[in-house]
C-alpha positions as protocol buffer text, in pm:
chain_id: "A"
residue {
  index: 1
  type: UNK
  ca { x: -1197 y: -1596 z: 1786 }
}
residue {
  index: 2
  type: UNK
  ca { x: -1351 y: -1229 z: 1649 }
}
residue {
  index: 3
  type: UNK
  ca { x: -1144 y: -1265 z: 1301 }
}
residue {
  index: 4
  type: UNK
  ca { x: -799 y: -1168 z: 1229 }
}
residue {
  index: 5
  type: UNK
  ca { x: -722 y: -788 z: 1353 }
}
residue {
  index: 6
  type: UNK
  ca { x: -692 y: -531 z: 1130 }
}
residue {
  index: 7
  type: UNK
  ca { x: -854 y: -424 z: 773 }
}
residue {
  index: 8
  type: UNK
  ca { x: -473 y: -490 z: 600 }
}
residue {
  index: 9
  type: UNK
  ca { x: -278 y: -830 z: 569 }
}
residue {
  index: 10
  type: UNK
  ca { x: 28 y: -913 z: 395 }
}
residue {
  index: 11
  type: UNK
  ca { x: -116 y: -761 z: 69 }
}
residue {
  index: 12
  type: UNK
  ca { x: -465 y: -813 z: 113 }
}
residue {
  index: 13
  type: UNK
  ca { x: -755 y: -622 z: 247 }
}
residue {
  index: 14
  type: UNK
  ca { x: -1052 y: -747 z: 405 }
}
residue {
  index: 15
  type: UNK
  ca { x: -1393 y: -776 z: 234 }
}
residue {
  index: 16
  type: UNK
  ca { x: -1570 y: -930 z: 539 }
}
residue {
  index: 17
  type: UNK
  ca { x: -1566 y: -996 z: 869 }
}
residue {
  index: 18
  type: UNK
  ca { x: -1862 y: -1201 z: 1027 }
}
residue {
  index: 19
  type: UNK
  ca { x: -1828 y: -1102 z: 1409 }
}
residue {
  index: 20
  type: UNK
  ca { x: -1894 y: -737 z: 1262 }
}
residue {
  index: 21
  type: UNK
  ca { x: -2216 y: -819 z: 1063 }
}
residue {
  index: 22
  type: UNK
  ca { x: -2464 y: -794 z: 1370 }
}
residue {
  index: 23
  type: UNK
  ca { x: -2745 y: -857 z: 1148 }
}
residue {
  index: 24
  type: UNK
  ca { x: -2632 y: -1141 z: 997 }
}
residue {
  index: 25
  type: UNK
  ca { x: -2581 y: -1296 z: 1338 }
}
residue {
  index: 26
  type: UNK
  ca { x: -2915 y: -1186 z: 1459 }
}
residue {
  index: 27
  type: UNK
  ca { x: -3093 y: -1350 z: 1172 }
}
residue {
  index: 28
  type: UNK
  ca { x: -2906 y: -1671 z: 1229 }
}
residue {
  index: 29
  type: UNK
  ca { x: -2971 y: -1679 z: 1575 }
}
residue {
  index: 30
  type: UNK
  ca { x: -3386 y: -1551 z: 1481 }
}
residue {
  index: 31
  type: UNK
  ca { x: -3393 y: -1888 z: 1274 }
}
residue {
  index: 32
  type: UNK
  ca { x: -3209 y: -2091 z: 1519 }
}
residue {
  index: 33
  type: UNK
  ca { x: -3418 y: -2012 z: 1807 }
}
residue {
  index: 34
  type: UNK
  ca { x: -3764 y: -1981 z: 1664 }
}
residue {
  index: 35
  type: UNK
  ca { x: -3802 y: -2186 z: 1333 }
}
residue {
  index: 36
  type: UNK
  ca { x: -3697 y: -2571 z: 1248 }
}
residue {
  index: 37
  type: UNK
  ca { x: -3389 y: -2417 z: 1056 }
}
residue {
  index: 38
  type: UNK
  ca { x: -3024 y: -2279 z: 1156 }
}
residue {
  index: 39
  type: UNK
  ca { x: -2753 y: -2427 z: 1386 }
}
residue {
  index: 40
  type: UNK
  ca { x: -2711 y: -2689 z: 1606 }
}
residue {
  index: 41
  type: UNK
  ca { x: -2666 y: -2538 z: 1979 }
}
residue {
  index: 42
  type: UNK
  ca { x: -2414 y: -2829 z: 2052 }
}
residue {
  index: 43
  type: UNK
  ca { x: -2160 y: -2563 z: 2045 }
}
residue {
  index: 44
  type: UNK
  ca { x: -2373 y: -2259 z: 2171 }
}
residue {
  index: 45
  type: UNK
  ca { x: -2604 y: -2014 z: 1992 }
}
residue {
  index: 46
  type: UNK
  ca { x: -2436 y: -1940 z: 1714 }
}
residue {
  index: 47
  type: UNK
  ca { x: -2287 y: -1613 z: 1709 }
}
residue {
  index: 48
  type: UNK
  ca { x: -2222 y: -1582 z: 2102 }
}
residue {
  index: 49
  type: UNK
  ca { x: -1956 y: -1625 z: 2343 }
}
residue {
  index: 50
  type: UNK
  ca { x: -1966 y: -1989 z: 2404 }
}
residue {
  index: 51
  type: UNK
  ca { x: -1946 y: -2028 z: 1955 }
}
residue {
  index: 52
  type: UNK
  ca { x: -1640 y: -1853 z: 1921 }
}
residue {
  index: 53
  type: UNK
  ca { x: -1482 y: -1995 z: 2222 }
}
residue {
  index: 54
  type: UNK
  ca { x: -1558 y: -2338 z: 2057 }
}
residue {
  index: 55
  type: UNK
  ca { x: -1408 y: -2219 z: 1756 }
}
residue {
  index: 56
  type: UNK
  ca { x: -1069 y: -2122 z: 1958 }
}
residue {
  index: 57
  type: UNK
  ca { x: -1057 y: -2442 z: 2131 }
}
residue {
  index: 58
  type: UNK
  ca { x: -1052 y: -2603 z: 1794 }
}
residue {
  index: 59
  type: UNK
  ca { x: -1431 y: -2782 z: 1827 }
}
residue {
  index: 60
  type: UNK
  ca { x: -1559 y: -2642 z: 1488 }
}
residue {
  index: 61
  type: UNK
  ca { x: -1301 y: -2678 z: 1259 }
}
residue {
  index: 62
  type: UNK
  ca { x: -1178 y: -2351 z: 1035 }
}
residue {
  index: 63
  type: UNK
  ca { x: -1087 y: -2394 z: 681 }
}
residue {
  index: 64
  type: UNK
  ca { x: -914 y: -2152 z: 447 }
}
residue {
  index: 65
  type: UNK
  ca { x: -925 y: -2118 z: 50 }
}
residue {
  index: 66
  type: UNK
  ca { x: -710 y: -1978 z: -116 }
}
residue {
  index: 67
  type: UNK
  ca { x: -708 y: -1911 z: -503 }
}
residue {
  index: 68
  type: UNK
  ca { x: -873 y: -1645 z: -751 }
}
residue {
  index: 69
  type: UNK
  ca { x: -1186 y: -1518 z: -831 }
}
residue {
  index: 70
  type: UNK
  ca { x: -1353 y: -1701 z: -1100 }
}
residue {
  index: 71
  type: UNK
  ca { x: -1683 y: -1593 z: -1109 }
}
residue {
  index: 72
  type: UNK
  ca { x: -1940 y: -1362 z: -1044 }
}
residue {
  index: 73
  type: UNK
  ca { x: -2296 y: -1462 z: -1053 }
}
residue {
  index: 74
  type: UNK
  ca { x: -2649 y: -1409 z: -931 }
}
residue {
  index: 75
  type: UNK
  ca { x: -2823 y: -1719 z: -860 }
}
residue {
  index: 76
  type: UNK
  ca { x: -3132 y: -1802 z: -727 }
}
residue {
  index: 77
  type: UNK
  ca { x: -3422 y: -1584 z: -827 }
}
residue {
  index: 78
  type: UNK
  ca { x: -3157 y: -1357 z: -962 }
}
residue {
  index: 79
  type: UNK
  ca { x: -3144 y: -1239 z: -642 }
}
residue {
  index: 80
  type: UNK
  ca { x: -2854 y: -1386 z: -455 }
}
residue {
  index: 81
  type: UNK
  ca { x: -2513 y: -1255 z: -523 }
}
residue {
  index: 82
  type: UNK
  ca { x: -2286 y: -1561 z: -481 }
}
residue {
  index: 83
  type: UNK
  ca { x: -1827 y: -1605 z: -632 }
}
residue {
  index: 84
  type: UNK
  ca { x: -1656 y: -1851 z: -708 }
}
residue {
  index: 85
  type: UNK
  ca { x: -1265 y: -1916 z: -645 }
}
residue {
  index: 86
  type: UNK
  ca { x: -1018 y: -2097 z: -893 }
}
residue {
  index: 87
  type: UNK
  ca { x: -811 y: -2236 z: -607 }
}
residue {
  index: 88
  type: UNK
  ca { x: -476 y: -2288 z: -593 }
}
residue {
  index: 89
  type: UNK
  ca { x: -491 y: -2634 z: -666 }
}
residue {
  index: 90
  type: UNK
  ca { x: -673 y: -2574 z: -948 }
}
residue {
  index: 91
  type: UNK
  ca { x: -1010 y: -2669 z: -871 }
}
residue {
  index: 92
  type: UNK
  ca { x: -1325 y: -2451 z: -861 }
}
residue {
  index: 93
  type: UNK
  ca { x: -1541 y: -2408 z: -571 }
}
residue {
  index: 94
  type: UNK
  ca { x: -1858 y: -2436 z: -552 }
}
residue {
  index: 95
  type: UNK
  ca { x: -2118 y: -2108 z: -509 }
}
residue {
  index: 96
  type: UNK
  ca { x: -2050 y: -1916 z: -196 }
}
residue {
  index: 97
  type: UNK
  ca { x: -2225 y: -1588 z: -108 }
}
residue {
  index: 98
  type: UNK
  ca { x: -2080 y: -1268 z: -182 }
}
residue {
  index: 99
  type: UNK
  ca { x: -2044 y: -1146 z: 170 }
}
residue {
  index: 100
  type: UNK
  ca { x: -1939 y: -766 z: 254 }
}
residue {
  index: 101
  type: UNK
  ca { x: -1907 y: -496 z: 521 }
}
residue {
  index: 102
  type: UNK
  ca { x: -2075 y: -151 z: 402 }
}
residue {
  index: 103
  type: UNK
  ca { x: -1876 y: -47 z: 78 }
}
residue {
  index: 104
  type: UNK
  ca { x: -1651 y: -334 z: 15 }
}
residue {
  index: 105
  type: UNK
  ca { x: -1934 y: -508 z: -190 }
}
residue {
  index: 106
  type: UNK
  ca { x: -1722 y: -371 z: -498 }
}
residue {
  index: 107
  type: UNK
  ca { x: -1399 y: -490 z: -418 }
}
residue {
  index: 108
  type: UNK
  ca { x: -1492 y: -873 z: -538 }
}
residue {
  index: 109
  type: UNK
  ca { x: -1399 y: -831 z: -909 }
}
residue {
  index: 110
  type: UNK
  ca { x: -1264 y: -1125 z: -1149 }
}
residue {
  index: 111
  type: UNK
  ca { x: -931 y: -1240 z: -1150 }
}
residue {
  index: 112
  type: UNK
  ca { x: -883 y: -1116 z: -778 }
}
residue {
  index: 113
  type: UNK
  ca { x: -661 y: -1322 z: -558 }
}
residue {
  index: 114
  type: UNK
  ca { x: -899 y: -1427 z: -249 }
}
residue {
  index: 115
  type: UNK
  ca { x: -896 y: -1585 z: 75 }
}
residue {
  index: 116
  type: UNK
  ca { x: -1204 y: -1724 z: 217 }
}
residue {
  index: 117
  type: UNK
  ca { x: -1195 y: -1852 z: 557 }
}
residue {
  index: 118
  type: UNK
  ca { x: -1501 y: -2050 z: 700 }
}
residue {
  index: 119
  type: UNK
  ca { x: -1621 y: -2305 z: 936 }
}
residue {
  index: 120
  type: UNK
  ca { x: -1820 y: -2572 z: 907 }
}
residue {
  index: 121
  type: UNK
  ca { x: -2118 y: -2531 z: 1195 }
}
residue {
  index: 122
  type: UNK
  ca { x: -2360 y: -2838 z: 1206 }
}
residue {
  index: 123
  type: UNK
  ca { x: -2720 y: -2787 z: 1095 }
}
residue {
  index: 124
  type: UNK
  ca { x: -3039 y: -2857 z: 1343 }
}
residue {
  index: 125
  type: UNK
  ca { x: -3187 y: -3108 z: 1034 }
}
residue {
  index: 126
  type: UNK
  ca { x: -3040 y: -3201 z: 713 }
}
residue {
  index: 127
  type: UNK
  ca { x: -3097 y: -3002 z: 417 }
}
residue {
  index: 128
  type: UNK
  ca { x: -3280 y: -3244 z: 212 }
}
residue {
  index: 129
  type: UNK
  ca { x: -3145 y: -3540 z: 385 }
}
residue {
  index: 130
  type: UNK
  ca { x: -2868 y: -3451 z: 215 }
}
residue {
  index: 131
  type: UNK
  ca { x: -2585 y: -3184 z: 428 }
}
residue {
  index: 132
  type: UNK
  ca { x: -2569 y: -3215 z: 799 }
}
residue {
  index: 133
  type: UNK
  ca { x: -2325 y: -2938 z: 849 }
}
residue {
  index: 134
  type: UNK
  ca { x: -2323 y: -2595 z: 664 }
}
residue {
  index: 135
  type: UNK
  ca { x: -1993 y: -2357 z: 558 }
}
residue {
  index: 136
  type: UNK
  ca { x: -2061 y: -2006 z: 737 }
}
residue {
  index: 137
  type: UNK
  ca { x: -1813 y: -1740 z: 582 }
}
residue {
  index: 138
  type: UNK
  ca { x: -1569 y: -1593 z: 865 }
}
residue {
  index: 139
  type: UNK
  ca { x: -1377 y: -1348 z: 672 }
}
residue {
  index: 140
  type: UNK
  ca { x: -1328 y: -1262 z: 326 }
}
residue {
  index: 141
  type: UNK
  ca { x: -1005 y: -1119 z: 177 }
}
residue {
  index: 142
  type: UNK
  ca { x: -897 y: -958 z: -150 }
}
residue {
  index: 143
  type: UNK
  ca { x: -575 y: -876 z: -301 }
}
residue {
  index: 144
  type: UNK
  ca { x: -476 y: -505 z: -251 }
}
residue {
  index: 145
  type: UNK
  ca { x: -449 y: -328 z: -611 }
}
residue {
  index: 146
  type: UNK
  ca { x: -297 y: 10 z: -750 }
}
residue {
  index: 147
  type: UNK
  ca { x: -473 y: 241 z: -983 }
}
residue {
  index: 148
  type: UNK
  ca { x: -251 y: 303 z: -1247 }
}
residue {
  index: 149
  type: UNK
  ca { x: -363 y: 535 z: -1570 }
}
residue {
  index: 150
  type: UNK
  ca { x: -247 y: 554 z: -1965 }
}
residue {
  index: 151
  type: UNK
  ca { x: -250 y: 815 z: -2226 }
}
residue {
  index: 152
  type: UNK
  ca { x: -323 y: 634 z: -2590 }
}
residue {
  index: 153
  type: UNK
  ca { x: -406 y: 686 z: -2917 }
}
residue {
  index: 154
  type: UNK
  ca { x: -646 y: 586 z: -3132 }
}
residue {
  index: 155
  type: UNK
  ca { x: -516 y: 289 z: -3254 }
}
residue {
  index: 156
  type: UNK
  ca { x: -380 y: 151 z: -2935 }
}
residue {
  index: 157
  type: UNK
  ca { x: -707 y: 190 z: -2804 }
}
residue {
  index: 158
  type: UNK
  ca { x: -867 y: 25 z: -3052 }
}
residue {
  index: 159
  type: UNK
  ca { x: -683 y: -278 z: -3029 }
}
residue {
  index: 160
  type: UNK
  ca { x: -734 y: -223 z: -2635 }
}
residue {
  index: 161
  type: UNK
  ca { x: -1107 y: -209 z: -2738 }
}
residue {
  index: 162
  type: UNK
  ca { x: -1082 y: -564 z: -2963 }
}
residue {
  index: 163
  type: UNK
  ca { x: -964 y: -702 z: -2646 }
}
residue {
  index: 164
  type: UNK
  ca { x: -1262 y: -671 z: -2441 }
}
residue {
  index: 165
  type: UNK
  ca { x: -1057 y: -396 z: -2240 }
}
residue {
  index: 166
  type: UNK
  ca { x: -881 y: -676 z: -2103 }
}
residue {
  index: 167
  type: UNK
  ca { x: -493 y: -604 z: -2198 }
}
residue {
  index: 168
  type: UNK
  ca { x: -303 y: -354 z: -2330 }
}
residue {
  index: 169
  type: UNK
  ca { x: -180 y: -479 z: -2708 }
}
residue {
  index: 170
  type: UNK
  ca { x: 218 y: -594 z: -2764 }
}
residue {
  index: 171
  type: UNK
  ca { x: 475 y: -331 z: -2796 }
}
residue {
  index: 172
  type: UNK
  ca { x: 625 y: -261 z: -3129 }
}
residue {
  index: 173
  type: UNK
  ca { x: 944 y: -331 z: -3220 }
}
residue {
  index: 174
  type: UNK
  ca { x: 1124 y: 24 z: -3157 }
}
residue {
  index: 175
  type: UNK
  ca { x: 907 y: -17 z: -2822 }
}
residue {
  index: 176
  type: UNK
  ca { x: 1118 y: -155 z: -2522 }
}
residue {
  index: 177
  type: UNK
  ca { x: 903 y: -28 z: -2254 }
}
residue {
  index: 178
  type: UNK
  ca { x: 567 y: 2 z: -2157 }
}
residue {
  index: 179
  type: UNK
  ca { x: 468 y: 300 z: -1988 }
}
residue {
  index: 180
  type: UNK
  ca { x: 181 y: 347 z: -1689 }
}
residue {
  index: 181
  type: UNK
  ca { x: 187 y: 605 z: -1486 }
}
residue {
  index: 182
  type: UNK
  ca { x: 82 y: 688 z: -1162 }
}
residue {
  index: 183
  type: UNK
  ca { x: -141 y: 994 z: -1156 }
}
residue {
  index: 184
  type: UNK
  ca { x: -443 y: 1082 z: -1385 }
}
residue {
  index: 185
  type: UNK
  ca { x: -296 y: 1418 z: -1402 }
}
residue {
  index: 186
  type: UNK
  ca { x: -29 y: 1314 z: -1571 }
}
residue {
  index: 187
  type: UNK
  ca { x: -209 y: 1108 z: -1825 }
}
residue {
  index: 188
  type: UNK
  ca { x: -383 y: 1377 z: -1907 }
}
residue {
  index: 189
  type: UNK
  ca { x: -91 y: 1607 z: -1982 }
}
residue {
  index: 190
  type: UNK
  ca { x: 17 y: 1334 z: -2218 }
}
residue {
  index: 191
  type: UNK
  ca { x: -262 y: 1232 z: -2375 }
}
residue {
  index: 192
  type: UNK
  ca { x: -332 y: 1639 z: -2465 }
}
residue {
  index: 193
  type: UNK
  ca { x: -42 y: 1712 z: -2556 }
}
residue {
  index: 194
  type: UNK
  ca { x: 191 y: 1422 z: -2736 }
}
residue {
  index: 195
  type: UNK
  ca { x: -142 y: 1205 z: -2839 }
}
residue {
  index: 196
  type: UNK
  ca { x: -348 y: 1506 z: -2953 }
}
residue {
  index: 197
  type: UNK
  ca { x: -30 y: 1600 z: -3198 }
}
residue {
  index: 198
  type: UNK
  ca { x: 38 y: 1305 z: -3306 }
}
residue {
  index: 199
  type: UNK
  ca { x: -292 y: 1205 z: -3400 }
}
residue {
  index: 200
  type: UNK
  ca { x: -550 y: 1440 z: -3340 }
}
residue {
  index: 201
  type: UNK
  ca { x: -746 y: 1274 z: -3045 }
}
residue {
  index: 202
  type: UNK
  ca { x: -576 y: 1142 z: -2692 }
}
residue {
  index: 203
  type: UNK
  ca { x: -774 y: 903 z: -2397 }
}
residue {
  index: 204
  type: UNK
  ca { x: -687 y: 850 z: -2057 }
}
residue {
  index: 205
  type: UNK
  ca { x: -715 y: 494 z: -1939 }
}
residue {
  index: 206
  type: UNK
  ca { x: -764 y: 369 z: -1614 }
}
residue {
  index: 207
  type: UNK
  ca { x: -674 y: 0 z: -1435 }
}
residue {
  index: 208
  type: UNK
  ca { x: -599 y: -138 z: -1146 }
}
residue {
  index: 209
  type: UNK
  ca { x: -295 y: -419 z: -1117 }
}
residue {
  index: 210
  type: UNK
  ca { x: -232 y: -638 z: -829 }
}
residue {
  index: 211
  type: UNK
  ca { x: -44 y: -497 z: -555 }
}
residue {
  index: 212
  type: UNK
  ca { x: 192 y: -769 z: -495 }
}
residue {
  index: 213
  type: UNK
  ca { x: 298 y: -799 z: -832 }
}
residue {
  index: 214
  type: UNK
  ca { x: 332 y: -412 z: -902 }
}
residue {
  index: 215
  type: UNK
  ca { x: 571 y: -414 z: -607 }
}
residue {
  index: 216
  type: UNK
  ca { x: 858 y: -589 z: -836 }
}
residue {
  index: 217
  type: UNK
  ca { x: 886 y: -279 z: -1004 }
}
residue {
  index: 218
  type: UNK
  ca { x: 1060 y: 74 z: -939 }
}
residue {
  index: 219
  type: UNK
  ca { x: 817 y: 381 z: -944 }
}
residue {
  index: 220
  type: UNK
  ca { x: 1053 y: 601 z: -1177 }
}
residue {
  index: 221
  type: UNK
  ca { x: 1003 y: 1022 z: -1127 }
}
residue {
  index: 222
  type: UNK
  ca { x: 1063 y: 1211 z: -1447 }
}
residue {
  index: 223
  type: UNK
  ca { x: 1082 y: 1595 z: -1364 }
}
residue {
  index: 224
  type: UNK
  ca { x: 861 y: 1687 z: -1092 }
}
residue {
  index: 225
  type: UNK
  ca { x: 733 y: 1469 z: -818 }
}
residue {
  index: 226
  type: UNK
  ca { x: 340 y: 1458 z: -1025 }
}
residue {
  index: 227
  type: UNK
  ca { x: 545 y: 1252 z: -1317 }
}
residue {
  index: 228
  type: UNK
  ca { x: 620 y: 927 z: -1127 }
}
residue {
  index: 229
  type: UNK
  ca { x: 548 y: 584 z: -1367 }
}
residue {
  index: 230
  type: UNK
  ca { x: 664 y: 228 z: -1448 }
}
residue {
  index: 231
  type: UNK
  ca { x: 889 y: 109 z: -1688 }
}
residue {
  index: 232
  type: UNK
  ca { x: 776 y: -266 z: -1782 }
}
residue {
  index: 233
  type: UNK
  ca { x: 940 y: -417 z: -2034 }
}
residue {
  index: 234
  type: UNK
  ca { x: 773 y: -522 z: -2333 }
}
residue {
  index: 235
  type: UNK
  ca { x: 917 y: -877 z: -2278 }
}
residue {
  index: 236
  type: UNK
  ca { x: 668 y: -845 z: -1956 }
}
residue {
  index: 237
  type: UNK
  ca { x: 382 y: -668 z: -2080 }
}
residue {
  index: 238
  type: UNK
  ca { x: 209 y: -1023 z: -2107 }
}
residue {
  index: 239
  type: UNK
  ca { x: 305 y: -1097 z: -1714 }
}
residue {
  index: 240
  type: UNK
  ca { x: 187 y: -760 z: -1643 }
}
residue {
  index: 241
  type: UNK
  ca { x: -199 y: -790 z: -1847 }
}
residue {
  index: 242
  type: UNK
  ca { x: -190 y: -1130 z: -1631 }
}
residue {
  index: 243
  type: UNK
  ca { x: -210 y: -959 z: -1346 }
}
residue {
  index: 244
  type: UNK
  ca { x: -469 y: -687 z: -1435 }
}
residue {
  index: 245
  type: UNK
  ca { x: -773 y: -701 z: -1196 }
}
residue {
  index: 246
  type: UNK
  ca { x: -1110 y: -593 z: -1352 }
}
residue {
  index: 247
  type: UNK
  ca { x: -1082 y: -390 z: -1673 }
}
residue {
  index: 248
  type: UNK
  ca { x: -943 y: -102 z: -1847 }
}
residue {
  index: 249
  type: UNK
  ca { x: -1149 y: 172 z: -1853 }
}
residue {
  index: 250
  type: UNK
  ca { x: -1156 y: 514 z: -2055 }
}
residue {
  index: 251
  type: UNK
  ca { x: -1180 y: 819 z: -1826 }
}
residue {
  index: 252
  type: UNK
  ca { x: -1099 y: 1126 z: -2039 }
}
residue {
  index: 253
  type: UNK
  ca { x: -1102 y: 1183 z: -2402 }
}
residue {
  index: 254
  type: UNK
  ca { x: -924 y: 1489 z: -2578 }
}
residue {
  index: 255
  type: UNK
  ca { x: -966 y: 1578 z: -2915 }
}
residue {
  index: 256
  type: UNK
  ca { x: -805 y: 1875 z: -3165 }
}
């Protein structure tokens, strides 16, 4: 058992795969062989053949988490990057270490959906006569996201600002739509042109929005294939902050 195949599944995209992080098997199996720390070899060295056949026949047992990103810490001498997940059951894990292949490290952000799969791989001594057995990460996943950008004003950024760039602000009442769009270009024509008019200065923002949930909606192309966007209806601009994965950031300014 190498890991589920493939960097893509059912609308999420892999963060970490251990049977690809050579190093962090080699230091496992350093500690295991030579110090009174690491693994058990009941099952085999951990890390080679005879461990992941054990794992296939079902002799370490694989669990799976699934739930949202909660938090994002360092703990121990500041040093240690570790997550937490608000699981689906509503219950928060405890600290588990922010594992990554070469530039995924980024892609654990707050209010991600993640799955964490692991096993639990018994310990050569207790740690502090306390654990017998230890969780070892097998694969990380995060939910895919979209970039999406929008042109505003001043004062719908400010209220975007009063949030903590965490939502976009309720429509007003002549509003039935909220409009993101799908290209910065595009943004940028707006914001230049109908934001700088109406009120001297125009910003670009930029988001991302969970994949799964974006996929409700119809990309809608007005004029040229560059002007695609979303029409969300203010009724769902709520849902849609909900589901809003890091935060909204300013990426262009324009000014009379």
């Amino acid at each position: 058992m190498a890991g589920t195949k493939g960097q893509h599944m059912d609308g999420y995209q892999r963060v970490y795969l251990l049977s690809q992080d050579g190093l962090q098997i080699a230091r496992i199996q350093n500690a295991t062989l030579h110090t009174d720390f690491g693994f058990a070899l009941d099952h085999g060295l951990f890390g080679s053949d005879d461990w992941w056949r054990a794992i296939e026949r079902g002799e370490l047992s694989v669990y799976s988490v699934r739930g949202t990103i909660c938090a994002l810490l360092m703990e121990s001498q500041n040093d240690w990057p570790i997550f937490r997940i608000l699981t689906e059951d509503g219950v928060v894990t405890g600290s588990i270490t922010r594992e990554a292949l070469p530039q995924t490290a980024e892609l654990y952000q707050v209010g991600r959906r993640v799955i964490w799969k692991y096993v639990e791989t018994p310990l050569k001594r207790p740690v502090q006569e306390l654990s017998t057995t230890s969780k070892v990460t097998l694969e990380v996943w995060v939910a895919e996201t979209v970039i999406l950008y929008r042109p505003v004003g001043p004062d719908e950024l400010n209220l975007i600002a009063g949030s903590g760039y965490s939502h976009f602000p309720p429509r007003l009442p002549e509003q039935s739509i909220f409009y993101p769009v799908c290209t910065q270009e595009y943004a940028e024509a707006i914001a230049s042109n109908w934001n700088v008019r109406d009120s001297g200065c125009g910003y670009v923002t930029r988001f991302e929005v969970d994949k799964q949930y974006l996929d409700r909606y119809e990309v809608h192309q007005v004029g040229n294939n560059r002007h695609r966007e979303y029409w969300i209806p203010a009724d769902e601009l709520a849902e849609f902050n909900g589901h809003l994965i890091g935060k909204i950031q300013i990426v262009k300014a324009f000014r009379t």
